[in-house]
C-alpha positions in Angstrom: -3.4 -29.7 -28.3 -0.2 -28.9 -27.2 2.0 -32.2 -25.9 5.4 -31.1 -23.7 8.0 -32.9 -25.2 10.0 -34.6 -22.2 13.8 -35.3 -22.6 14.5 -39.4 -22.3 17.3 -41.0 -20.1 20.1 -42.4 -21.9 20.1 -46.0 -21.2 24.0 -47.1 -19.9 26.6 -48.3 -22.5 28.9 -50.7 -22.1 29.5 -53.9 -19.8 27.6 -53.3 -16.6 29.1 -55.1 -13.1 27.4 -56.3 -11.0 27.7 -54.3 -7.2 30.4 -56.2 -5.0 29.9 -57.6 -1.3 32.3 -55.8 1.1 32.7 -58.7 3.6 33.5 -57.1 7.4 36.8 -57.7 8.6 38.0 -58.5 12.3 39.4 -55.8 14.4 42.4 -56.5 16.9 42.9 -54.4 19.4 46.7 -52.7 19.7 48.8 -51.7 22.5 47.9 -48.3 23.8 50.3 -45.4 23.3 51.5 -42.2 25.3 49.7 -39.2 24.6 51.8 -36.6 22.8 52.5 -33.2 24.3 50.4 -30.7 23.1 52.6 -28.3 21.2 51.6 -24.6 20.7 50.0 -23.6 17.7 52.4 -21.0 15.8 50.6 -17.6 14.8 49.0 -17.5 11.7 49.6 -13.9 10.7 51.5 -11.2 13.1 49.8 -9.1 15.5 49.4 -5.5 14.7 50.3 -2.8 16.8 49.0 0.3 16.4 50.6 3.5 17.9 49.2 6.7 19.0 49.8 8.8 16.5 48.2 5.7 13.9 45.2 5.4 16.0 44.6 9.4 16.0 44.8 9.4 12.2 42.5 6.5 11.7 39.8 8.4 14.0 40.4 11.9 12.1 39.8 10.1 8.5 36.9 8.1 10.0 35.0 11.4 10.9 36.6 13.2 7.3 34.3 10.3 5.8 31.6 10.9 8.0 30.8 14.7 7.5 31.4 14.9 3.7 29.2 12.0 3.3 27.0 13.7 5.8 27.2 17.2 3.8 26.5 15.4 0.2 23.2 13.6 1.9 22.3 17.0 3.2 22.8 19.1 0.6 20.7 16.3 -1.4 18.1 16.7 0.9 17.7 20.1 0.3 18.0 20.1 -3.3 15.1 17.5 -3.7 13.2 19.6 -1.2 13.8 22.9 -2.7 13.1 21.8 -6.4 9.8 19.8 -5.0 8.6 22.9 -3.4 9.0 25.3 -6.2 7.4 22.6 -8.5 4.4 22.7 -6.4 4.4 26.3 -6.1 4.0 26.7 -10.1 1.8 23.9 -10.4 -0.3 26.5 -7.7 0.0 29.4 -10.1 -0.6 28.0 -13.0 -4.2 26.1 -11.2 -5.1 29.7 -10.4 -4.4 31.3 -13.6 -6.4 28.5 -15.8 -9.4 28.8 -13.2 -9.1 32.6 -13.8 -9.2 32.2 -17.1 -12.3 29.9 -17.1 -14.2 32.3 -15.0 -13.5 35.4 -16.9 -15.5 34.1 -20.0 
């Protein structure tokens, strides 16, 4: 019914060479030389020093960020937990009504 039509490889163009033979090659053996010194590696980037005062600032924003993230997760909380609450409370009422509606016929 249905046949996939499948892409065909382009056949190669052009003069096409034959591989080469890489022919190994004799190895000598050289006169040994003196290690080098080892020389210290220079710093990449400069150290950072951090002060009191720095270090006291860094810990009073890091705990800013933590309480008002805190407070916003929180007050989240309690607005999803309010609003599901009251939801349930009319969907209550409004059971008790219907059924007192059904029963007074």
């Amino acid at each position: 019914m249905f046949r996939p039509k499948l892409p065909t490889m382009p056949q190669p163009t052009g003069i096409v060479t034959p591989p080469t033979v890489i022919e190994p090659t004799t190895i000598t053996p050289g006169t040994p030389t003196a290690p080098q010194a080892p020389t210290a590696p220079a710093p990449s980037r400069p150290t950072i020093q951090v002060k009191p005062g720095t270090a006291l600032a860094l810990v009073g924003g890091g705990t800013a960020v933590v309480l008002v993230v805190g407070a916003v997760l929180v007050s989240m909380l309690l607005a999803v937990a309010i609003t599901g609450v009251s939801v349930a409370l009319v969907a209550v009422v409004l059971r008790l009504l219907v059924n007192d509606m059904h029963k007074g016929r």
